[in-house]
C-alpha positions in Angstrom: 0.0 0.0 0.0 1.4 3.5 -0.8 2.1 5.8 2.0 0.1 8.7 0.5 -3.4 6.2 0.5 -2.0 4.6 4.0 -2.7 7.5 6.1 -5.8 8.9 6.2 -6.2 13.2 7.0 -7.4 12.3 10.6 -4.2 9.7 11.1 -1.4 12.3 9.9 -3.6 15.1 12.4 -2.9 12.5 15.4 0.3 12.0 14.3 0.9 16.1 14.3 -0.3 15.8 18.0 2.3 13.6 19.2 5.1 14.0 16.8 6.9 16.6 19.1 6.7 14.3 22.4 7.9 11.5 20.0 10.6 13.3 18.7 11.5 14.4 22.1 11.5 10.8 23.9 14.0 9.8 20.8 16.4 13.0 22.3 16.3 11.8 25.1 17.0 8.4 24.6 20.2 9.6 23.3 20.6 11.5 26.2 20.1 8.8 28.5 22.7 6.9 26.8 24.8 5.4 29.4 22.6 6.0 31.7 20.7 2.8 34.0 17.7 4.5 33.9 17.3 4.6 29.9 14.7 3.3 28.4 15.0 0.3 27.0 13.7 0.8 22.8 15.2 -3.3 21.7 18.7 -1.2 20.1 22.0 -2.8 20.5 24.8 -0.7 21.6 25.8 0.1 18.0 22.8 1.6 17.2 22.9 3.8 20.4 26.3 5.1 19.8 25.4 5.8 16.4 22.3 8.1 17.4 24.4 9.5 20.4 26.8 10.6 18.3 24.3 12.5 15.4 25.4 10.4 13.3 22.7 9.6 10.2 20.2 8.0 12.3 18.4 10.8 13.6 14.9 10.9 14.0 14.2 12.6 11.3 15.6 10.1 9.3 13.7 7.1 11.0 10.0 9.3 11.1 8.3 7.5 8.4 8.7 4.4 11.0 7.5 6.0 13.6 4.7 7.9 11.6 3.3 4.3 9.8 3.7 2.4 13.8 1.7 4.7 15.1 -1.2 5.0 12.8 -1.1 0.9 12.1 -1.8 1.2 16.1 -4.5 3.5 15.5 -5.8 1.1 12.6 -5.2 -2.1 14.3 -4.8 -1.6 17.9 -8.2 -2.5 19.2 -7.7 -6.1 17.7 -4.1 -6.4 17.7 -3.3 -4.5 21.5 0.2 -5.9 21.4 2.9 -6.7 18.6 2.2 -10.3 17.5 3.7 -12.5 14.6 0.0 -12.1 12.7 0.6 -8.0 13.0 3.8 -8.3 11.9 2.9 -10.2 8.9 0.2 -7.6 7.8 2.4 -4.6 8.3 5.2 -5.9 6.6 2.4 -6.4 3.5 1.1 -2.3 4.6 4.8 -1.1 4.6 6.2 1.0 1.7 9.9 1.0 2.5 12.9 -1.3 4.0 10.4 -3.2 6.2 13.5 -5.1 7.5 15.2 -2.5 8.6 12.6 0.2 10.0 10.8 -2.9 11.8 12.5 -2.0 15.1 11.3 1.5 15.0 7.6 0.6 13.8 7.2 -1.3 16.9 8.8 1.0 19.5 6.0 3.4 17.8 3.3 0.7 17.8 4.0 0.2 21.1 5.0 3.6 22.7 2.5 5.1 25.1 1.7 8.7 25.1 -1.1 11.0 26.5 -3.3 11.6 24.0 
């Protein structure tokens, strides 16, 4: 499915609303690097280093990920309330990109909890 038919007006309006505190919970993972009390978001230590040090895995670079996990959580949520082989399988089908390698980041958005 193309990304311009994926999200719908209302989905990208959501998105809007919590692309900031997104945005600034990736910051401050990289902030927290090192620290015991980071949040875990399923990264090895290469990948941490590389966003600690700016290098090109910023957010920005990564918010296509982040934008299609949250509104497949949006789409799906109420019958899929946690990541599960079946989800994975349809969003995989959904995605229009590197499925592989923006997987990780999909499901820290599928899964992230925010006030809404």
């Amino acid at each position: 499915m193309a990304a311009a038919t994926y999200h719908t007006d209302d989905d990208l309006s959501a998105w809007e609303r919590v692309k900031k505190a997104f945005a600034n919970d990736w910051e401050q993972t990289k902030a927290d690097f090192g620290s015991d009390s980071a949040r875990d978001m399923d990264q090895d230590v290469d990948d941490t280093v590389k966003q600690a040090v700016g290098s090109d895995d910023a957010f920005e670079n990564r918010e296509q990920a982040f934008r299609f996990g949250h509104t497949a959580k949006r789409r799906y949520g109420t019958d899929h309330p946690s990541w599960s082989d079946k989800l994975d399988a349809t969003l995989r089908s959904d995605y229009d990109g590197d499925y592989d390698r923006d997987r990780p980041y999909i499901r820290h958005s599928y899964e992230y909890k925010y006030d809404a």
